[in-house]
C-alpha positions as CSV (number, residue, x, y, z in Angstrom):
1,X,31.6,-20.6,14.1
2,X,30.6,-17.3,16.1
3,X,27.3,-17.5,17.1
4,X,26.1,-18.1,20.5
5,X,24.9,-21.2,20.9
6,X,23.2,-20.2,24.3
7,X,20.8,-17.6,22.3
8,X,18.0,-18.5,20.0
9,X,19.5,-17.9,16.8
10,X,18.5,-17.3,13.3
11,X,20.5,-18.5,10.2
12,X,19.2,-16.3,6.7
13,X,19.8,-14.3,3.9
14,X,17.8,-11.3,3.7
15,X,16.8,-11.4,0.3
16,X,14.9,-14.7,1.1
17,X,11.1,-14.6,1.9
18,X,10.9,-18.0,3.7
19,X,13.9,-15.8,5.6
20,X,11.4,-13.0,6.4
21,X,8.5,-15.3,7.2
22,X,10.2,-16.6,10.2
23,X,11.8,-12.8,11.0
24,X,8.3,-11.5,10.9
25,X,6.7,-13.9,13.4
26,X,9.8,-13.4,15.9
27,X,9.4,-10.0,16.0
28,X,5.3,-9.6,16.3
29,X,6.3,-12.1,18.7
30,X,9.1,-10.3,20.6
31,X,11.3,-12.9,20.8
32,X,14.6,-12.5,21.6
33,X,17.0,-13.7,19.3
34,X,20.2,-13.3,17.1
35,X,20.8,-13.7,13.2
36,X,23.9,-15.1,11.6
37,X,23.7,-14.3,8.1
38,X,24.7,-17.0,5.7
39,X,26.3,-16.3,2.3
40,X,23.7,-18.7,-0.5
41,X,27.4,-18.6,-2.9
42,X,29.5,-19.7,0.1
43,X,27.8,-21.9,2.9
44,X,30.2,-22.5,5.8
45,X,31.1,-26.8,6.2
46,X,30.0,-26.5,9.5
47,X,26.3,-25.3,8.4
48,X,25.5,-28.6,8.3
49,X,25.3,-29.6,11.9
50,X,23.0,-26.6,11.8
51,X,21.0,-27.8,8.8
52,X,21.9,-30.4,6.8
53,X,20.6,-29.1,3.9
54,X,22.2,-26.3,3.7
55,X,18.9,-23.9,3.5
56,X,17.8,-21.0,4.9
57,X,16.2,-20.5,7.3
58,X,17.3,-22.5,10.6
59,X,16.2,-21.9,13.6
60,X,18.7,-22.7,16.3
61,X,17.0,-22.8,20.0
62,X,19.3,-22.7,23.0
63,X,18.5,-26.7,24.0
64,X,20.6,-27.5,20.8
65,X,17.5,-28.1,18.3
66,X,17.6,-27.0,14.6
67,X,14.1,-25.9,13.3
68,X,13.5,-26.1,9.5
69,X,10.9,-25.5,6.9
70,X,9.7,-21.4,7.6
71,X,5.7,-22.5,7.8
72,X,6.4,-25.0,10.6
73,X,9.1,-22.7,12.3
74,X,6.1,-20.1,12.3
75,X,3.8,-22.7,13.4
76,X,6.4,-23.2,16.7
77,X,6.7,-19.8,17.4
78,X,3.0,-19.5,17.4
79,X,2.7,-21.9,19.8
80,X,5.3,-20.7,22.3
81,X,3.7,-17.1,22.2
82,X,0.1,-18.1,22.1
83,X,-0.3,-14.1,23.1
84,X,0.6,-12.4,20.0
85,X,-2.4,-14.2,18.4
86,X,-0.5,-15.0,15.0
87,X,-3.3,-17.9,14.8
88,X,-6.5,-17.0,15.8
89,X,-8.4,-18.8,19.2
90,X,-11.6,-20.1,17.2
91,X,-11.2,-23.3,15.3
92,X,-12.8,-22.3,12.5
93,X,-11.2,-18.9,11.9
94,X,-8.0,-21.3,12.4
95,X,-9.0,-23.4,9.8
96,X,-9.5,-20.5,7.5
97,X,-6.1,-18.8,8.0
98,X,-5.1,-22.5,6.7
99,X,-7.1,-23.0,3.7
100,X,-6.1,-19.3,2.6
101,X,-2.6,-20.4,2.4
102,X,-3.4,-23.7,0.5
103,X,-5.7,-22.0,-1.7
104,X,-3.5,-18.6,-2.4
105,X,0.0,-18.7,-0.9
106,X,1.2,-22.3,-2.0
107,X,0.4,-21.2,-5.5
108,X,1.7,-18.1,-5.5
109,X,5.9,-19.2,-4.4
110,X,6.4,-21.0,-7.2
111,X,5.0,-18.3,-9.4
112,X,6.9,-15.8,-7.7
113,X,10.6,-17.3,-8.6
114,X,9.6,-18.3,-12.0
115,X,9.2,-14.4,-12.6
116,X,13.5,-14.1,-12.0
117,X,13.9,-17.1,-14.6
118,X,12.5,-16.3,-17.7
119,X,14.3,-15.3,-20.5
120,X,15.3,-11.5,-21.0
121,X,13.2,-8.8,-20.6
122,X,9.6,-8.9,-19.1
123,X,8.0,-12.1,-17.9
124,X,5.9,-13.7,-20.7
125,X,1.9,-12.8,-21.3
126,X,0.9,-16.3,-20.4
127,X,3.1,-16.6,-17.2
128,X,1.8,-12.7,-16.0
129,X,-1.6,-13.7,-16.4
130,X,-1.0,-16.8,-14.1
131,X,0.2,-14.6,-11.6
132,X,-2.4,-12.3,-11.8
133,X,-4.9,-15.4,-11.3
134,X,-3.5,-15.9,-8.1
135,X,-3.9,-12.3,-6.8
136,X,-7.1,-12.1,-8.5
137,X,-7.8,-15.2,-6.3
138,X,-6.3,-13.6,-3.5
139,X,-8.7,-10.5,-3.6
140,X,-11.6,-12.5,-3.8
141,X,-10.9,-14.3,-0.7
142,X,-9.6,-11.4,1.6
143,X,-13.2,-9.9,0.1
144,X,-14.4,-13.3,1.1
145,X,-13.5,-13.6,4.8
146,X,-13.6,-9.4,5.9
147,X,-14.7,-7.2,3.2
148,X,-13.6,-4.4,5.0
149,X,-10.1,-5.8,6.3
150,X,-7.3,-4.5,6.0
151,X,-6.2,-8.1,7.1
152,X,-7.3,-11.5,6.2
153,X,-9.0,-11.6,9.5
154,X,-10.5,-8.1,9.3
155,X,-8.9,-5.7,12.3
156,X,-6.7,-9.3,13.7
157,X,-3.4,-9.7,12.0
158,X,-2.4,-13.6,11.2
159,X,-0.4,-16.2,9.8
160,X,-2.3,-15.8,6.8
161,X,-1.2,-12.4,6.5
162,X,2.9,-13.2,7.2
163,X,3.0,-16.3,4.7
164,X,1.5,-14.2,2.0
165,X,3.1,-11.3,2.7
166,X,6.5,-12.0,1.9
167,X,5.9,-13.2,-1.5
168,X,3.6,-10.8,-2.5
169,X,6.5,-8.1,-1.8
170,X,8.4,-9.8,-3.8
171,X,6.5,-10.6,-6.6
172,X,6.4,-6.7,-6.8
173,X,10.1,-6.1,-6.6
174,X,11.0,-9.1,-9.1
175,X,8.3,-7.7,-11.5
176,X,10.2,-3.6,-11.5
177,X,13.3,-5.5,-11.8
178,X,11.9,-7.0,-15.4
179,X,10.0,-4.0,-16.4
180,X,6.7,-4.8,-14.9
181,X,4.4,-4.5,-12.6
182,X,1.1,-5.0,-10.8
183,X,0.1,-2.1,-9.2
184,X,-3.2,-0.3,-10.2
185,X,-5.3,-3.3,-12.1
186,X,-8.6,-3.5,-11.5
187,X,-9.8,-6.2,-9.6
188,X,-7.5,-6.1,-7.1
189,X,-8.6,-3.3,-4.8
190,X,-9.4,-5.3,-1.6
191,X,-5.6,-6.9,-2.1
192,X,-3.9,-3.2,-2.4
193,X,-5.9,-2.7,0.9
194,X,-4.4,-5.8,2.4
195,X,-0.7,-5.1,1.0
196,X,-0.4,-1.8,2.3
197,X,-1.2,-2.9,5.6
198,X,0.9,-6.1,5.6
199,X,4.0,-3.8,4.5
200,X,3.5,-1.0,6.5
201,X,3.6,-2.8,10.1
202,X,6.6,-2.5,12.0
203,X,7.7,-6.3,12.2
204,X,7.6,-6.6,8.2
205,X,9.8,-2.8,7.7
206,X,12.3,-4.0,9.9
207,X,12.6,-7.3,8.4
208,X,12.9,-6.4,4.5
209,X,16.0,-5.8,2.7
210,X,16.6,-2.5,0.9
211,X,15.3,-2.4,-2.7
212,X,19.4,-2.3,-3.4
213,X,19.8,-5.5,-1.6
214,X,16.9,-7.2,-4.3
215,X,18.6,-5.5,-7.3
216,X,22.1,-6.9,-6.4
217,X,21.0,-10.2,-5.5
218,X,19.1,-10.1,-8.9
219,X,21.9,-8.7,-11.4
220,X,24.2,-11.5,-9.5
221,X,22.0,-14.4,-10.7
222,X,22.6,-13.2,-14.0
């Protein structure tokens, strides 16, 4: 084992978005921390006293604690660094920042993965148009809530913008690596706004593996 144990530390694999959730919300946070990369083909034995599960991504804090699950771990770091804002101060814009990830994100991961396992070539008619649903649903409610955006909450960047963000990358990068893709439909103009935004801040380019990094990770699964 060679991490510190003294520094918060995280445990990923680049290619994973839960990974990058929790990546992006320590750096718009500006916490300081380390990464010990974990190999998904050959976990260490002694990952387990880290997370018993084995999974990605773990959270290790300098009192000894392991933090799982990436929407709680960005819930915690929220909560230590109430001044980057990731959750907005007003109940009810809080509330909304949750529903949009009930109501779009949560349907969206599942979708996102199925999109690597189908059989060869492009992903089937029926299962594009489900994704589409979602963004379709997704532009509607970024419409919904700020019209003008670019983010979820209008000017205010939130944890409605990281959750979704990660996936929505990917959902790209899986769909090139089949042949497809989902850039310029209509109907999703108010969600190109959004994605460009989400991709282009700082804390989200620092965290996302090179294209090369997807590809290999994809041709390995194989």
């Amino acid at each position: 084992m060679t991490y510190n144990p003294l520094k918060t530390t995280l445990f990923r694999n680049r290619v994973c978005p839960f990974v990058q959730r929790v990546s992006i919300a320590l750096e718009e946070t500006k916490m300081n921390y380390d990464t010990f990369d974990i190999d998904p083909k050959n976990k260490p034995d002694w990952y387990k006293t880290i997370n018993p599960q084995l999974k990605v991504p773990a959270l290790r804090l300098p009192n000894g604690t392991s933090l799982v699950e990436s929407a709680l771990i960005v819930d915690y770091i929220s909560e230590v660094h109430p001044e980057a804002f990731l959750y907005p101060l007003n109940p009810l814009d809080k509330y909304k920042v949750r529903l949009f990830g009930v109501q779009v994100t949560e349907k969206l991961v599942p979708l996102t993965y199925r999109i690597l396992t189908v059989d060869d070539g492009a992903p089937s008619v029926e299962h594009r148009e489900k994704v589409l649903d979602i963004l379709k649903l997704a532009n509607d409610k970024l419409n919904e809530n700020s019209n003008e955006g670019p983010y979820f909450l209008g000017e205010q960047y939130s944890v409605a913008d990281l959750l979704l963000s990660t996936f929505a990358y990917r959902t790209e990068i899986f769909s090139k690596l089949r042949g497809d893709t989902f850039e310029n439909i209509k109907g999703l103009e108010r969600y190109y706004v959004w994605k460009e935004a989400v991709s282009n801040r700082p804390s989200f380019i620092k965290t996302i593996a090179p294209f090369e990094v997807f590809k290999e990770a994809y041709e390995g699964s194989k």
